[in-house]
C-alpha positions in Angstrom: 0.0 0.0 0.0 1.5 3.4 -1.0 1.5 6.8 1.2 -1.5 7.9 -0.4 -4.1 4.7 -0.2 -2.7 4.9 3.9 -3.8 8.7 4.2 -7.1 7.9 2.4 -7.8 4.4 4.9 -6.9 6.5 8.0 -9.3 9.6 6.8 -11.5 7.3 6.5 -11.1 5.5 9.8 -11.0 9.2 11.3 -14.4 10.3 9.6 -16.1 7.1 10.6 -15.2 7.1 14.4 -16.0 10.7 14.5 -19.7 9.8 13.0 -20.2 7.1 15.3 -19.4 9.6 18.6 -21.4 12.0 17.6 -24.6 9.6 16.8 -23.9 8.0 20.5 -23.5 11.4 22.0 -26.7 13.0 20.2 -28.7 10.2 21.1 -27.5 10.7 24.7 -28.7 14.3 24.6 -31.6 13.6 23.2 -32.9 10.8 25.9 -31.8 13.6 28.4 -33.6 16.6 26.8 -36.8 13.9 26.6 -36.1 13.3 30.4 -36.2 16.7 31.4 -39.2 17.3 29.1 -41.0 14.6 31.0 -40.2 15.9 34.2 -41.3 19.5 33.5 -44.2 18.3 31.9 -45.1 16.0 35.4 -44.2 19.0 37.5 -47.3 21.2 35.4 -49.6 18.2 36.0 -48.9 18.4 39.6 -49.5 21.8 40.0 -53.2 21.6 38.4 -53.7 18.4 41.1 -52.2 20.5 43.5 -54.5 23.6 42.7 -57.7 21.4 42.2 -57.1 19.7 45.5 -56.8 23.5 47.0 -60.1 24.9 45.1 -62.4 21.3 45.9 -60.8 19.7 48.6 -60.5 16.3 46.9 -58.3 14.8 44.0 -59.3 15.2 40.4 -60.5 12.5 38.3 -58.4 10.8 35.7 -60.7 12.2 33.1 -59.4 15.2 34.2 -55.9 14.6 34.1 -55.8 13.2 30.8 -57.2 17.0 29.9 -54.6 18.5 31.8 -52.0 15.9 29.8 -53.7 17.4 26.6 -54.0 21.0 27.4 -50.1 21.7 28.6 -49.2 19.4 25.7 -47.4 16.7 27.5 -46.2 14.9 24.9 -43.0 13.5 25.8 -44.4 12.7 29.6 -46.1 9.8 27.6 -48.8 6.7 29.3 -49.2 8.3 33.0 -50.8 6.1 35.9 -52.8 7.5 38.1 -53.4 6.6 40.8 -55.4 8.9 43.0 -58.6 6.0 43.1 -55.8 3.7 44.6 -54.8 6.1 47.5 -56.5 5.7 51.2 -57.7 8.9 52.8 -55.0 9.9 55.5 -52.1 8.3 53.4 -48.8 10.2 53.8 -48.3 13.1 51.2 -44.4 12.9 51.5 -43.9 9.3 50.7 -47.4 8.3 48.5 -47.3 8.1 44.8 -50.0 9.7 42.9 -48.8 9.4 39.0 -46.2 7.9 37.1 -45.0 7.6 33.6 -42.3 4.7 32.6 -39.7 6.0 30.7 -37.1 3.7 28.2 -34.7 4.5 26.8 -31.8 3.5 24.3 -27.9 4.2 24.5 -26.6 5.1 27.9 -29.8 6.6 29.7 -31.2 4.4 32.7 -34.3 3.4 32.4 -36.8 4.8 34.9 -40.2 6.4 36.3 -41.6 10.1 36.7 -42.6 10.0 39.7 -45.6 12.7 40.9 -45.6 12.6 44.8 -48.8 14.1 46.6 -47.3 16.4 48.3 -46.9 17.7 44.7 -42.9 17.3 44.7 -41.8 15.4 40.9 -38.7 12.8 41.1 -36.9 10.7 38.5 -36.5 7.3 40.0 -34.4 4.4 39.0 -36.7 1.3 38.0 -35.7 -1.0 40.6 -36.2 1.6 43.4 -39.2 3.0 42.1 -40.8 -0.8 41.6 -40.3 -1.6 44.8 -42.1 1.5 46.5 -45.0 0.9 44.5 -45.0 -2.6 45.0 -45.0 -1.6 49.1 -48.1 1.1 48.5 -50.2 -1.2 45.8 -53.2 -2.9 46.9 -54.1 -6.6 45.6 -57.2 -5.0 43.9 -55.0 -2.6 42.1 -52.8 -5.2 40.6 -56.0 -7.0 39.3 -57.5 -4.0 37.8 -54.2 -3.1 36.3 -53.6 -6.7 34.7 -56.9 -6.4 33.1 -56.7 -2.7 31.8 -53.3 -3.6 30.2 -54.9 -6.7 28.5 -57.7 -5.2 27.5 -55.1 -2.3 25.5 -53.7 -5.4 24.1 -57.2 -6.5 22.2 -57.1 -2.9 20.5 
């Protein structure tokens, strides 16, 4: 191989490594500008809940959430569960879940949950820490409903 085919193989070595970092590192920014979007779009959803539970005392419907969702364009927050038919009167605010969203994600971002607390405080939580406090607050009847719900999305 002569001087020139070596400069033309290690360009192209160059160019290709280069392209290949800056796909991985885009995609990395991109799962981190979706996760931020998701957690600013959770933290407007919790201020509505928050500000409905002021003006009536109680916790909105999911009917009404999913307008909320709609209205302040959540988009990136994407499937939220909530849970507010789930949650006993006189539960904790600090430590009770209210609504989540499950969040995947390619490349190097962990997986996780938004988390909406009732005190109104938002959270990113890993998967396995996030499973197990729900698994601690859910209810047997929950689970059931929630098997059936997701198998009846399936049908569709």
């Amino acid at each position: 191989m002569n001087i020139r085919q070596r400069k033309l193989v290690a360009n192209i070595v160059i160019v290709l490594f280069f392209t290949i970092a800056m796909i991985v590192g885009f995609a990395n920014i991109k799962d981190k500008i979706n996760r931020s979007e998701s957690i600013r779009a959770m933290e407007l959803l919790g201020k509505e809940v928050l500000q409905y539970r002021k003006d009536f005392g109680s916790l909105p419907n999911e009917s009404y959430i999913l307008q909320i969702k709609e209205k302040i364009g959540a988009v990136r927050l994407g499937q939220v569960q909530y849970r507010a038919a789930w949650i006993e009167y006189g539960s904790p605010p600090e430590t009770t879940i209210l609504a989540y969203a499950k969040k995947d994600y390619s490349g190097f971002s962990d997986d996780g949950y938004v988390v909406l607390w009732l005190d109104g405080r938002v959270e990113w939580n890993a998967k396995e820490k996030f499973e197990k406090i729900l698994t601690e607050q859910q209810k047997q009847l929950e689970i059931q409903w929630l098997q059936e719900h997701l198998r009846n999305e399936r049908k569709f």
